[in-house]
Backbone of each chain as ProteinMPNN parsed JSONL, in Angstrom:
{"seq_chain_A": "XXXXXXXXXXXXXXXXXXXXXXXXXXXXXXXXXXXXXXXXXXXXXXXXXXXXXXXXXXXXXXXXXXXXXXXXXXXXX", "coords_chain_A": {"N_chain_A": [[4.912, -28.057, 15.612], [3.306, -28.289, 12.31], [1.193, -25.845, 11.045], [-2.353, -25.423, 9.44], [-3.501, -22.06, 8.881], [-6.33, -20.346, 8.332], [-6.861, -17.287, 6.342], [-8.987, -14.888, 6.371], [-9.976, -13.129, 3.685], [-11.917, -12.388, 2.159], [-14.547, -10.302, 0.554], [-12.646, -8.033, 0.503], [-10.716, -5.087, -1.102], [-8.021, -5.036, -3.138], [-4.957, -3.672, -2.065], [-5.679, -5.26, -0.41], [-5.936, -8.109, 0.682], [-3.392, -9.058, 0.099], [-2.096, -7.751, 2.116], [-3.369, -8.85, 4.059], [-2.234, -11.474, 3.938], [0.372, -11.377, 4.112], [0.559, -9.781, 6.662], [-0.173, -12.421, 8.036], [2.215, -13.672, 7.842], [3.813, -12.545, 9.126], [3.549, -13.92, 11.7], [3.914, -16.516, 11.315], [5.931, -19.947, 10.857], [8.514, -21.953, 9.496], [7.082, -24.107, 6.894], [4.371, -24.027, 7.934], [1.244, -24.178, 6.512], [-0.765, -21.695, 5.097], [-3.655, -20.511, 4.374], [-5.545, -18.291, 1.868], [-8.825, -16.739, 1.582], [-10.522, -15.161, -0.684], [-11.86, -12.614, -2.606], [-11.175, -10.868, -4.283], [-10.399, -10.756, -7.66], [-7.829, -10.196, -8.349], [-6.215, -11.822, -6.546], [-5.014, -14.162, -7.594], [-2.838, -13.737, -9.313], [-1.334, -12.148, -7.873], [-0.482, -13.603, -5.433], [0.975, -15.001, -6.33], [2.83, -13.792, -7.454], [3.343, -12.622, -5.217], [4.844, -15.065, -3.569], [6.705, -15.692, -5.422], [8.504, -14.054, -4.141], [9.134, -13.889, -1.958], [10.098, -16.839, -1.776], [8.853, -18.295, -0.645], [5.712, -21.224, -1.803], [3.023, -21.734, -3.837], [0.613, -24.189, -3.674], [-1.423, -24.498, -4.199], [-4.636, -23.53, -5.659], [-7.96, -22.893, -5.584], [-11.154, -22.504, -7.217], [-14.307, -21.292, -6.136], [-17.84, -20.611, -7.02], [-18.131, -18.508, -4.987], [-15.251, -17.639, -3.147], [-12.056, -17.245, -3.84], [-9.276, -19.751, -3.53], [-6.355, -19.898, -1.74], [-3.835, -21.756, -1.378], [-1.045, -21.587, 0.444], [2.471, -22.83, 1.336], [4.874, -22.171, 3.641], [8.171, -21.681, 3.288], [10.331, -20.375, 3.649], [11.575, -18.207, 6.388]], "CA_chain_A": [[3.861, -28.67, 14.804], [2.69, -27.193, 11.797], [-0.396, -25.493, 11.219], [-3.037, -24.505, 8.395], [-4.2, -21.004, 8.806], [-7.044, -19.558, 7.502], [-7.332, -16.163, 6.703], [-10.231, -14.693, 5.555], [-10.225, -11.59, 3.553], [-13.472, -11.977, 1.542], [-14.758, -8.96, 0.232], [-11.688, -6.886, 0.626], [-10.372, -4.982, -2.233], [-6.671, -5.365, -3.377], [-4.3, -4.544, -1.987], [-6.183, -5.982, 1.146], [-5.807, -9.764, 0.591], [-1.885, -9.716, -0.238], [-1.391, -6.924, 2.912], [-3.505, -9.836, 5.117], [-1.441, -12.625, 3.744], [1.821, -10.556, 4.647], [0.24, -9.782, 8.213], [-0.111, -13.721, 8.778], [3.254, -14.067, 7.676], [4.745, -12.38, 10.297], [3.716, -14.788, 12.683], [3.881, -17.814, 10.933], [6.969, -20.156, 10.807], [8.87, -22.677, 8.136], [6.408, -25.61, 7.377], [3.205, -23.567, 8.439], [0.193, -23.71, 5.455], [-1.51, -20.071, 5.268], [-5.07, -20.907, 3.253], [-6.129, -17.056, 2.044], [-9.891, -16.726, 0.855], [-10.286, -14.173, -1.019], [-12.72, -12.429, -4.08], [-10.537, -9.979, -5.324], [-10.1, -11.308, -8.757], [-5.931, -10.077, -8.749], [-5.64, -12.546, -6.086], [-4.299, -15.401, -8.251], [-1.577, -13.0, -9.821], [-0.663, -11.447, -6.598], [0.007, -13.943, -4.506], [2.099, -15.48, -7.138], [4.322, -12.626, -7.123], [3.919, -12.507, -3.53], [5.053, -16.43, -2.884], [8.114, -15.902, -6.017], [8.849, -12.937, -4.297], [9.394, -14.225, -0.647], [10.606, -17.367, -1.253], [7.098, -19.216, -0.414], [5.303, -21.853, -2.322], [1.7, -21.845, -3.892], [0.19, -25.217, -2.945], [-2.965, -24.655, -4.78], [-5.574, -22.19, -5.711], [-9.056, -23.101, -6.388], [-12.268, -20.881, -6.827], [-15.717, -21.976, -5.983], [-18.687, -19.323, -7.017], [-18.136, -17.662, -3.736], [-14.282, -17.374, -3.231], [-10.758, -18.113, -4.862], [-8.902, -19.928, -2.026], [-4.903, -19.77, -1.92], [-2.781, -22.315, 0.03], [0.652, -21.038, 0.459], [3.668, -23.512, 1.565], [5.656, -21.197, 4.18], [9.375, -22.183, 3.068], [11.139, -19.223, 4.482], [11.439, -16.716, 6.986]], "C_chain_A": [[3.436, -27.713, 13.695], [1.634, -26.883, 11.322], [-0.94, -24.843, 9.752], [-3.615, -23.393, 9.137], [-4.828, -20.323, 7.841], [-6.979, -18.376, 7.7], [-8.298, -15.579, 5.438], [-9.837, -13.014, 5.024], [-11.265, -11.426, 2.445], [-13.847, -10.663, 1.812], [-13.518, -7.231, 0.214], [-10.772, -7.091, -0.802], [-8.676, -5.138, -2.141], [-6.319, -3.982, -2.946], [-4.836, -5.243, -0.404], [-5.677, -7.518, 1.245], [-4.392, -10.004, 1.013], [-1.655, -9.303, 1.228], [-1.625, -8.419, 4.312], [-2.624, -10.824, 5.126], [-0.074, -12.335, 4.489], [1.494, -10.729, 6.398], [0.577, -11.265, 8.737], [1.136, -14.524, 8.802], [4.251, -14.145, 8.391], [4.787, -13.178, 11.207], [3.111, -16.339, 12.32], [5.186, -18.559, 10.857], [6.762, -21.296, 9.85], [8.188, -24.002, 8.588], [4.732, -25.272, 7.656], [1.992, -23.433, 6.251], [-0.582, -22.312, 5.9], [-2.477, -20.407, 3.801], [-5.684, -19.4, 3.647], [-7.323, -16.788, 1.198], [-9.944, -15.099, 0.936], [-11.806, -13.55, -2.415], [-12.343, -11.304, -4.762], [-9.711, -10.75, -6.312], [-8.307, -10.896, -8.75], [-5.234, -11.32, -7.376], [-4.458, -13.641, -6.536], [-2.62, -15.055, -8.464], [-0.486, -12.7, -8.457], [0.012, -12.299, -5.306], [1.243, -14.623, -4.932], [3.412, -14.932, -6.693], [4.552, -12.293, -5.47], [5.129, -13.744, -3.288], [6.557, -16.322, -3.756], [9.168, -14.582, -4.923], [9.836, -12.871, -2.471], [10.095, -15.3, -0.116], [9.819, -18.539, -0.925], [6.919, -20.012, -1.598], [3.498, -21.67, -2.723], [1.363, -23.278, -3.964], [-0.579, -25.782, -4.409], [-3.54, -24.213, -4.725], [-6.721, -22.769, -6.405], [-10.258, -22.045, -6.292], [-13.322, -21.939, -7.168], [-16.724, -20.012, -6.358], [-18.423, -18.122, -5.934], [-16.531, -16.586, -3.269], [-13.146, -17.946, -3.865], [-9.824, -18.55, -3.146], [-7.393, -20.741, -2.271], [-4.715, -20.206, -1.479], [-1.52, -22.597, -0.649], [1.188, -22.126, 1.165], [4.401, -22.268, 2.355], [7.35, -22.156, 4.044], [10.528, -21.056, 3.219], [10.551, -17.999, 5.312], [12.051, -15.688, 7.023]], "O_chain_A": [[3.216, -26.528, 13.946], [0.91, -27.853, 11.099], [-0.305, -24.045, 9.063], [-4.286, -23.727, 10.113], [-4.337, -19.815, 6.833], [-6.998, -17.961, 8.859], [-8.337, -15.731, 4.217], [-9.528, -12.042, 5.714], [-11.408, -10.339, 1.886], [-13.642, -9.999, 2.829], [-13.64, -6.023, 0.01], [-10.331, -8.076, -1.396], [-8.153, -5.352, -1.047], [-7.078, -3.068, -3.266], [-4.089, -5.618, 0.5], [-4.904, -7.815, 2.156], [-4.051, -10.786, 1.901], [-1.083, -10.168, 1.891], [-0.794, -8.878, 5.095], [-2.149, -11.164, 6.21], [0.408, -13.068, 5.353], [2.014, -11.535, 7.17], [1.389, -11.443, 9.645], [1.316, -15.582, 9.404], [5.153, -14.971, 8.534], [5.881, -13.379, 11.736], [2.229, -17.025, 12.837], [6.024, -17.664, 10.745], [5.686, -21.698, 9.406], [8.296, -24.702, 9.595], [3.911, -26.187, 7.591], [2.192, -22.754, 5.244], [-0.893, -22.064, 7.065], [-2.125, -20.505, 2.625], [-6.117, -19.044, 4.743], [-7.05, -16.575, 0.017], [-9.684, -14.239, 1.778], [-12.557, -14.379, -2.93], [-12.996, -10.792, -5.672], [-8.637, -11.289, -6.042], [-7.636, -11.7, -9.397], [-4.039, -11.601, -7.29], [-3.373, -13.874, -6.003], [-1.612, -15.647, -8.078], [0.694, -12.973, -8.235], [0.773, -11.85, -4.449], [2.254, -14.819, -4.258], [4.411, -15.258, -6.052], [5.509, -11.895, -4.805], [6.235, -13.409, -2.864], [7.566, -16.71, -3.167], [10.371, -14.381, -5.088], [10.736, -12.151, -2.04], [10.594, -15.376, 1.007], [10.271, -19.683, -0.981], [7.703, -19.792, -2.522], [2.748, -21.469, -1.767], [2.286, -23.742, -4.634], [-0.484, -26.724, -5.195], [-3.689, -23.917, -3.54], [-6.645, -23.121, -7.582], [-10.333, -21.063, -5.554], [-13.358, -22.897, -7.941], [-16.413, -18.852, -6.086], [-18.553, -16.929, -6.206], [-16.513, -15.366, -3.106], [-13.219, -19.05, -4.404], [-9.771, -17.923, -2.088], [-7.257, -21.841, -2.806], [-5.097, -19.818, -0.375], [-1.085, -23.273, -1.581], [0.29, -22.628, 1.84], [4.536, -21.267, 1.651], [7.548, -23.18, 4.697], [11.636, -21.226, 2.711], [9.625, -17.21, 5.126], [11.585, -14.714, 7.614]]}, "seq_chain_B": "XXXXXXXXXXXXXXXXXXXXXXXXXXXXXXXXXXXXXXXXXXXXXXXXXXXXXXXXXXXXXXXXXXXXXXXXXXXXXXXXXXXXXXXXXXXXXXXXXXXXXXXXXXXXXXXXXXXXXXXXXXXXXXXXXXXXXX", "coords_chain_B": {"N_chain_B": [[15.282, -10.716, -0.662], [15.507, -7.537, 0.174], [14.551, -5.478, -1.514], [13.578, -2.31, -3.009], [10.783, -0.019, -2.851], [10.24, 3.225, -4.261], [8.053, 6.33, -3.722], [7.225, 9.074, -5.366], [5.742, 11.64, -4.254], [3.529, 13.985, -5.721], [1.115, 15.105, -6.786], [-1.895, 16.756, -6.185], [-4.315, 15.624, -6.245], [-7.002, 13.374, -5.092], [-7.539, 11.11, -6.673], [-5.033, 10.247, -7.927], [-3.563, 9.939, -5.294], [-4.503, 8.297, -4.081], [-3.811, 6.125, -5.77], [-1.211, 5.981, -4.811], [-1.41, 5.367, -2.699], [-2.269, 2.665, -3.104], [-0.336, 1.672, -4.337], [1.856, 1.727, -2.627], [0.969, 0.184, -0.36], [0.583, -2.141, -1.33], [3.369, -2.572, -2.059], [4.682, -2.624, 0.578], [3.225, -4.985, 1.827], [4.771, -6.975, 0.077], [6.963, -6.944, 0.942], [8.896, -4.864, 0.119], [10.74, -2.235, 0.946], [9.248, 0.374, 1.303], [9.423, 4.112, 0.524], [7.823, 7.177, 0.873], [7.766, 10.092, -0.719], [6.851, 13.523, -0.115], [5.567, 15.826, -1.721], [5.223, 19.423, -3.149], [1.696, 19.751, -4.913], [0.71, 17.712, -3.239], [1.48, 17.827, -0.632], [-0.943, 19.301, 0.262], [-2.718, 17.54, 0.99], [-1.569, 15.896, 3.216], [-1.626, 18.01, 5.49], [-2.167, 18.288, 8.888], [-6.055, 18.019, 9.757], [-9.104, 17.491, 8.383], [-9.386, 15.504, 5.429], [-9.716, 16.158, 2.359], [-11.591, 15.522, -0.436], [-10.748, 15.479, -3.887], [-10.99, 15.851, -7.184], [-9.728, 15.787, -10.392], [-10.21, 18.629, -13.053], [-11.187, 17.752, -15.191], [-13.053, 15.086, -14.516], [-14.489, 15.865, -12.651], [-17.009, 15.233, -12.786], [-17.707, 12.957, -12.118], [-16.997, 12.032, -10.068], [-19.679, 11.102, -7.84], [-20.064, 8.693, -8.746], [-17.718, 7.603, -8.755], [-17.291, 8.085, -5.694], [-19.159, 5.6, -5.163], [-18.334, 3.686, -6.148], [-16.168, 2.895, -5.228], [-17.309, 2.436, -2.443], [-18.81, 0.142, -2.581], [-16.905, -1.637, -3.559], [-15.507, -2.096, -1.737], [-13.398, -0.306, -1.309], [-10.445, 0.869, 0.815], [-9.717, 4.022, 2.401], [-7.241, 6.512, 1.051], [-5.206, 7.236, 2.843], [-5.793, 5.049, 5.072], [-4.108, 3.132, 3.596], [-1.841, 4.272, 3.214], [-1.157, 3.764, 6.132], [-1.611, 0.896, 6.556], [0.884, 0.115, 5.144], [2.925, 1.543, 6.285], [2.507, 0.137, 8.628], [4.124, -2.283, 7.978], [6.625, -0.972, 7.878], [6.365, 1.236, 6.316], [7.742, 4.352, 5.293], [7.204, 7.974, 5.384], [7.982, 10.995, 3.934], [8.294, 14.43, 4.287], [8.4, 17.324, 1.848], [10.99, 19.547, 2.523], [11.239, 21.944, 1.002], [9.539, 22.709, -0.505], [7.224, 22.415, 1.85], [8.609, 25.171, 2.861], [7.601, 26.531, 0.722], [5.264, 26.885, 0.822], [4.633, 27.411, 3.3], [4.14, 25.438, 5.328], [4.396, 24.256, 8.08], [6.566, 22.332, 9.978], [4.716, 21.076, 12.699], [2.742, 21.688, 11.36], [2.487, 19.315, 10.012], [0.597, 16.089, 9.511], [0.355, 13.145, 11.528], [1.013, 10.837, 9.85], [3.457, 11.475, 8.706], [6.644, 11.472, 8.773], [9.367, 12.408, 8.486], [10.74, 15.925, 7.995], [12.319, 15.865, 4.963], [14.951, 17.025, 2.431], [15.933, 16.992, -0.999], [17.821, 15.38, -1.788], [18.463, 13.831, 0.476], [16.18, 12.458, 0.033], [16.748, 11.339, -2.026], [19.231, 10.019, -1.786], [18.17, 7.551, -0.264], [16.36, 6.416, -1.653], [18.133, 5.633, -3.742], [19.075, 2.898, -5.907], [16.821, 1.204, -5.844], [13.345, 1.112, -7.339], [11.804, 4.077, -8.35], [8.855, 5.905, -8.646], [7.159, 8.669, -9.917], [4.494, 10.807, -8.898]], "CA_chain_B": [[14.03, -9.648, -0.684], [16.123, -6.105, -0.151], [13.911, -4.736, -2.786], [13.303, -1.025, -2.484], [9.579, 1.294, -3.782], [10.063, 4.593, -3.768], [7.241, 7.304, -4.777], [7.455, 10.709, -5.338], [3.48, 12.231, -4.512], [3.979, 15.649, -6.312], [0.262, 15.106, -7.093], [-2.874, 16.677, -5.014], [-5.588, 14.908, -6.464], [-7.584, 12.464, -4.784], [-7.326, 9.442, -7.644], [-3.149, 9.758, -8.029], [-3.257, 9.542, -3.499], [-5.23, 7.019, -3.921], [-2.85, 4.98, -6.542], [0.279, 6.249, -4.319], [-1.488, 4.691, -1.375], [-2.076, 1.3, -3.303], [1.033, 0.948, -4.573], [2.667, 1.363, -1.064], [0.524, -0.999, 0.859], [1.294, -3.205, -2.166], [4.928, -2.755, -2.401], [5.073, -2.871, 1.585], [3.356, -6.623, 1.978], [5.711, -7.928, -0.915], [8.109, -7.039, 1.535], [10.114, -4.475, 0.03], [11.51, -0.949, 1.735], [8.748, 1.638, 0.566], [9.295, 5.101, 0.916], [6.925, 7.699, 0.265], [8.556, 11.356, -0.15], [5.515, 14.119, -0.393], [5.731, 17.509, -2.272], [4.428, 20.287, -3.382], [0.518, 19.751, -4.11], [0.078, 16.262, -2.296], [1.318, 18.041, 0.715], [-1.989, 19.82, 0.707], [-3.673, 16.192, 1.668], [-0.722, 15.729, 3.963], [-1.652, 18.33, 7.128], [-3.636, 17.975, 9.892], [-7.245, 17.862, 9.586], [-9.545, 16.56, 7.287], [-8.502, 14.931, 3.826], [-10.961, 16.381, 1.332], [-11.804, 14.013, -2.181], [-10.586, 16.268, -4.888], [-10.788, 15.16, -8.22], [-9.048, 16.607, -11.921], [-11.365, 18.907, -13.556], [-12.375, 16.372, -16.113], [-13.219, 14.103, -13.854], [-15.185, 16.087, -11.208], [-18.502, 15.051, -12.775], [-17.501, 11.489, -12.505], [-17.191, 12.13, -8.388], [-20.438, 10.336, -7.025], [-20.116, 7.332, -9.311], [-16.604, 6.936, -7.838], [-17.054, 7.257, -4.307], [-20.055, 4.918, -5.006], [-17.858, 2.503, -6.842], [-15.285, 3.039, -4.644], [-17.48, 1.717, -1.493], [-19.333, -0.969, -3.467], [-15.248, -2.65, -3.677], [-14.687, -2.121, 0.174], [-11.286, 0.134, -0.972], [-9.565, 1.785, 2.077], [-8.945, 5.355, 1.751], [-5.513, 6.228, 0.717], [-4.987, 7.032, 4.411], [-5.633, 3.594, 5.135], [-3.498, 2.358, 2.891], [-0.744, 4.701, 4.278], [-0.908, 3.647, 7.659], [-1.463, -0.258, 7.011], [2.3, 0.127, 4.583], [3.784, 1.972, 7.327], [2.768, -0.913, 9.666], [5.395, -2.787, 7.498], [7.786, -0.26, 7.946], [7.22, 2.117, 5.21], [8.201, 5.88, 5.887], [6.519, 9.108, 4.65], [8.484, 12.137, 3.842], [7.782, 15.843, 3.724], [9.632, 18.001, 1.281], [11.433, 20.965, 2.999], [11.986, 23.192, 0.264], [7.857, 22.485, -0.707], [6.761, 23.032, 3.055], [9.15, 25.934, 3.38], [7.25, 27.399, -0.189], [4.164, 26.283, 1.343], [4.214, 28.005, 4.41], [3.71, 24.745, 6.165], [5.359, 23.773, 9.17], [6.619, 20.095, 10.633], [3.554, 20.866, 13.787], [1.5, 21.745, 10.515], [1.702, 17.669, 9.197], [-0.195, 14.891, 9.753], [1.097, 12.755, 11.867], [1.325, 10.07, 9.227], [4.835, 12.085, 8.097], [7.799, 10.605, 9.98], [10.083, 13.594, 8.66], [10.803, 16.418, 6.821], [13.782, 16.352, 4.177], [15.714, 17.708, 1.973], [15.785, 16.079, -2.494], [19.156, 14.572, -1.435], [18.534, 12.911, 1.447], [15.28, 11.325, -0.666], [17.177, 10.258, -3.371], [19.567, 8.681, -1.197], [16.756, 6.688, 0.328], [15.895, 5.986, -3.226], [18.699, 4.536, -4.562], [19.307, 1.284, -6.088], [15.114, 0.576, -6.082], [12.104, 1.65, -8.169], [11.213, 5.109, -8.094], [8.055, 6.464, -9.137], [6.498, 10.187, -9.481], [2.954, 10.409, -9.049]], "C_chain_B": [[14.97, -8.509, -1.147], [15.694, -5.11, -1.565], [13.103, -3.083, -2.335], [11.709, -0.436, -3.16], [9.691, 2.413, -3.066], [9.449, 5.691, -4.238], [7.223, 8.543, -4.092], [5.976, 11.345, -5.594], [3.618, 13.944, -4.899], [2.051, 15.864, -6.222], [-0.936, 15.609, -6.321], [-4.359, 16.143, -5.232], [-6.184, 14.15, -6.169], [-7.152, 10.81, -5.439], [-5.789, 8.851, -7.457], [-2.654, 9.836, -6.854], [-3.14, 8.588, -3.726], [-4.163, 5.919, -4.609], [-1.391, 5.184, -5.676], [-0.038, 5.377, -3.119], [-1.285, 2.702, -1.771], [-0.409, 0.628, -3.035], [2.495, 1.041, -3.193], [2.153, 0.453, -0.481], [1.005, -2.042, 0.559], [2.538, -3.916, -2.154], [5.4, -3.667, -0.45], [5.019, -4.281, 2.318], [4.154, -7.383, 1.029], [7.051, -7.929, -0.053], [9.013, -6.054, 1.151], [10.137, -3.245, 1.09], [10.397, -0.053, 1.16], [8.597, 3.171, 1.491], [8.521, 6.333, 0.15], [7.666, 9.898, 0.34], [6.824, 12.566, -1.119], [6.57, 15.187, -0.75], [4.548, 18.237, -3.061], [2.483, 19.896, -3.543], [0.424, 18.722, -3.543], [-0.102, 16.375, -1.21], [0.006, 18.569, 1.057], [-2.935, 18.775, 1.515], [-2.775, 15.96, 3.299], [-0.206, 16.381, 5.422], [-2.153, 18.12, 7.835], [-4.991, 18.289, 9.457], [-7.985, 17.208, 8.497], [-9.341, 16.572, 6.082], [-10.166, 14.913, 3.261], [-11.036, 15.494, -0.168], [-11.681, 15.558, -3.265], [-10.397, 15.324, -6.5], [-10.576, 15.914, -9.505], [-10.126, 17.165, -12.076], [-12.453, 18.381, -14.522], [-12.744, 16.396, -15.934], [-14.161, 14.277, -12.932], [-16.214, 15.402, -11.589], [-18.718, 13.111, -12.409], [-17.48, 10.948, -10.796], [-18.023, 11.055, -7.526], [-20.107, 8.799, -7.997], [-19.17, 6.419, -8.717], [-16.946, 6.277, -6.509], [-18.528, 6.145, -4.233], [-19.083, 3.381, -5.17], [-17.29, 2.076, -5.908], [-15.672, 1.942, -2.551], [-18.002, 0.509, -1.813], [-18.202, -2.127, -2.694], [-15.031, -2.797, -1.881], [-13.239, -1.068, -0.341], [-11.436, 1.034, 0.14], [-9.554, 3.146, 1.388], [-7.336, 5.483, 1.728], [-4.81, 6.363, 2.027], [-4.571, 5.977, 4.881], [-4.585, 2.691, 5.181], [-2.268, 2.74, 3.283], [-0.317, 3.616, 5.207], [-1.235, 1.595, 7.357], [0.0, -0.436, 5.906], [2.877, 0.391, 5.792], [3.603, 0.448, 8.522], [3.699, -2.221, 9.122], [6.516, -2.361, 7.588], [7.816, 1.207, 7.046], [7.487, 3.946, 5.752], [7.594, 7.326, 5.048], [7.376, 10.501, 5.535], [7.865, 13.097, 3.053], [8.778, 16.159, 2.791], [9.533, 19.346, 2.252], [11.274, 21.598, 2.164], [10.25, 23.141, -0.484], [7.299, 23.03, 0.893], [7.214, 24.525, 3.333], [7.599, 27.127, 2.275], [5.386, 27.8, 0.303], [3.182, 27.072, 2.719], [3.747, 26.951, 5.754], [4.764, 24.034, 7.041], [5.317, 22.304, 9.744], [5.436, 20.247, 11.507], [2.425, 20.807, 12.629], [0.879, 20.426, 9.964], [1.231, 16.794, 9.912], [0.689, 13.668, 10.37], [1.897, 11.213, 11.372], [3.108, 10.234, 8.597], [5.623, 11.888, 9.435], [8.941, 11.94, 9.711], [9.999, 14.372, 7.711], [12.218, 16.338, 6.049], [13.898, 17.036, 3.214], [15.524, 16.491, 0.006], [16.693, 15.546, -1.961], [18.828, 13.645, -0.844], [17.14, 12.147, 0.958], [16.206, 10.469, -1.499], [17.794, 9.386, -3.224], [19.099, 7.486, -0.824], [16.535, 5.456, -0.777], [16.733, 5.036, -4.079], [18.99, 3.151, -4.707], [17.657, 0.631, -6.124], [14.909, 1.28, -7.053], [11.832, 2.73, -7.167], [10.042, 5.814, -8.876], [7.536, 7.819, -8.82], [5.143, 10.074, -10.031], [2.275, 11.472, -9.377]], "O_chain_B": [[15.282, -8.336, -2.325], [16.334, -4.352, -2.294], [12.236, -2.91, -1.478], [11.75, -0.585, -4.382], [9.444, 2.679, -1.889], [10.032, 6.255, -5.163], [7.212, 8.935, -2.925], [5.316, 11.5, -6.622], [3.807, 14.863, -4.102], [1.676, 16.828, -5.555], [-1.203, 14.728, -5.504], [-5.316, 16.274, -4.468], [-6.319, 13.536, -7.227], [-6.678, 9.804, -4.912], [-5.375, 7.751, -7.092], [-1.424, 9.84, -6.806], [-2.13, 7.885, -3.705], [-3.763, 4.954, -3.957], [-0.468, 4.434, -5.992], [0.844, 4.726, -2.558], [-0.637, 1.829, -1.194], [0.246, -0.133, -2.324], [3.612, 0.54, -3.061], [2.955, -0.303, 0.066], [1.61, -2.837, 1.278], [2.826, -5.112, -2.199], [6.039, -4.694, -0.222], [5.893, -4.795, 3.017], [4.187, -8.594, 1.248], [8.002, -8.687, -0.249], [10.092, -6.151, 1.735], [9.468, -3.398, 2.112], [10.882, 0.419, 0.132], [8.021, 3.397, 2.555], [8.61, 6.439, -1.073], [7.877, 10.617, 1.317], [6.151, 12.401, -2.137], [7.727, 15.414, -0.394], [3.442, 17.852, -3.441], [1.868, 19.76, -2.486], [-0.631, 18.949, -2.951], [-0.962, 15.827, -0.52], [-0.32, 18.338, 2.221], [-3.702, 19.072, 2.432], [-3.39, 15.881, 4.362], [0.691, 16.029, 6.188], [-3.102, 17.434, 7.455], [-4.942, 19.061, 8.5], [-7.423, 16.402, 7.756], [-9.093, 17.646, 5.534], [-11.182, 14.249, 3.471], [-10.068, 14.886, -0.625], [-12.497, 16.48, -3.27], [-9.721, 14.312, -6.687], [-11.407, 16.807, -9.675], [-11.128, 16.687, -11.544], [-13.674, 18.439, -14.671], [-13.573, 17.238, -16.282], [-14.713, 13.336, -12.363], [-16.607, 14.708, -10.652], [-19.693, 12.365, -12.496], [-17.825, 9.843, -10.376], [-17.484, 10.288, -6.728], [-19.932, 7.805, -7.292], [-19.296, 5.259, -8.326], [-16.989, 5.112, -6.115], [-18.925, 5.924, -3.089], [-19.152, 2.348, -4.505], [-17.609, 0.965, -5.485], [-14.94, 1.267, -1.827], [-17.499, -0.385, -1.132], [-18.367, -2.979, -1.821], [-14.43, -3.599, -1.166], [-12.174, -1.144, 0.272], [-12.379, 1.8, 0.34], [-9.424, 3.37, 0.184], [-6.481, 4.761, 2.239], [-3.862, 5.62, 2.282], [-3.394, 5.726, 5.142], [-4.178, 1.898, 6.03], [-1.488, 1.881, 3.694], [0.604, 2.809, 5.082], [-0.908, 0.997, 8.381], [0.208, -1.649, 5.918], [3.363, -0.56, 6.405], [4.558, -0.094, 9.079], [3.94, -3.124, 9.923], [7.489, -3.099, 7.435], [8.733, 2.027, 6.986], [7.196, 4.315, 6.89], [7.788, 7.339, 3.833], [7.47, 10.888, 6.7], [7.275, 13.062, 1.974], [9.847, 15.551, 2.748], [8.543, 19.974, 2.625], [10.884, 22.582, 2.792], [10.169, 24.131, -1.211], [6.96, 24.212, 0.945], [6.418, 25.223, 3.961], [6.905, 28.029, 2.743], [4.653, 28.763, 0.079], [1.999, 27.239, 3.016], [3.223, 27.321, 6.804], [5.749, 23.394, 6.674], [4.418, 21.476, 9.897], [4.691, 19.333, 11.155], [1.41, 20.122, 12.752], [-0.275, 20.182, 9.611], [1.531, 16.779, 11.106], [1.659, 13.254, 9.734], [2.803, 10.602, 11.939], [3.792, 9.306, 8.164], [5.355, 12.065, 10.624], [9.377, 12.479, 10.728], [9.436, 14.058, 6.662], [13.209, 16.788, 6.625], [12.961, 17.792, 2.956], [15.015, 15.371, 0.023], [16.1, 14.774, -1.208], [18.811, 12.54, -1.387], [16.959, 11.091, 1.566], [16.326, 9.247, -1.574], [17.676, 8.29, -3.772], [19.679, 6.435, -1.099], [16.539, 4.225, -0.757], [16.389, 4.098, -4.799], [19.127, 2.359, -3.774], [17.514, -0.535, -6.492], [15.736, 1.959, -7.662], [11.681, 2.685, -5.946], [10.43, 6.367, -9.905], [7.441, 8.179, -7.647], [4.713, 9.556, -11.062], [1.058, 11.399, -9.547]]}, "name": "protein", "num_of_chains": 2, "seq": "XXXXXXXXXXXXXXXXXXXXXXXXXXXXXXXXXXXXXXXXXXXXXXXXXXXXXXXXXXXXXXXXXXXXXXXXXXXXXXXXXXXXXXXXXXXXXXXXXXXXXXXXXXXXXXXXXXXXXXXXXXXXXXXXXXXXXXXXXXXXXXXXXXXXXXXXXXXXXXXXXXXXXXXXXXXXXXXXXXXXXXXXXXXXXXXXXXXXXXXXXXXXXXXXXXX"}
């Protein structure tokens, strides 16, 4: 079945966000959404180059006053 | 993926750790191979005991603003940042021919250092990626 995961890394500076995203990666499989809130402004960039970089998909990235909030497509492991 | 970062920390300054640590944690969740080869002053951060905040002479006066700024952001110390790369895999090398000049011995490092080598056996490491000197 596959699953959205949140992971929260509000308030953590770069490279914190991408390193969490990576962490959840490891134990995520093909088909799995990974939704990463975040307020380090290089998020947007970074996950980019994370998601071209892995193979992954960006979904959709929106930002509310509070956080910018990433949902990744897991399309390889 | 098979994408390699490899930095060369010649540097003992607090700020250019600190950017050696980013850009490993960095390199290490993108997934690639990062290896970190230490020398001459960096090793000074790089033995046992405590890791002192040194900063250029410029720069010293600029000190409290940092580590103010610096906690403000939440950043990790470069430590940190070490040790959550390495939990990707990445690898931190001594230089021999720097430790030897050094007077500092393999019991003398931190146990963040996985070995000591030799320029060769870095560069090998090194090839075919991005190499940076810090």
């Amino acid at each position: 079945m596959d699953t959205t995961k949140i992971i929260d890394s509000r308030g953590a500076a770069c490279p914190g966000p991408i390193t969490d995203l990576a962490r959840a990666y490891r134990n995520s499989k093909v088909g799995d959404i990974l939704e990463l809130w975040a307020t380090d402004k290089g998020v947007r960039a970074d996950t980019q180059a994370w998601a071209t970089k892995t193979g992954n998909e960006i979904l959709d990235v929106k930002e509310d006053p509070e956080k910018i909030v990433v949902k990744i497509k897991i399309n390889k492991r | 993926m098979g994408s390699k970062l490899s930095i060369i920390l010649f540097s003992g300054t607090t700020d250019k750790i600190l950017s050696a640590g980013v850009l490993s944690q960095a390199g290490a969740a993108m997934g690639s191979e990062v290896n970190i080869f230490v020398t001459f002053w960096g090793l000074l951060s790089f033995t046992k005991g405590e890791k002192k905040m040194m900063l250029p002479k410029e720069f010293e006066h600029m000190g409290p603003a940092l580590m103010q700024g610096l906690q403000k952001e939440h950043v990790k110390s470069w430590y940190e940042m070490i040790m959550e790369a390495k939990e990707f895999g990445a690898k931190v090398y001594a230089c021999s021919m720097a430790c030897g000049v050094m007077n500092i011995k393999r019991e003398d490092l931190d146990p963040i250092v996985d070995d000591m080598v030799g320029a060769a056996a870095f560069l090998q490491k090194a090839e075919g990626g991005q190499t940076l000197f810090i």
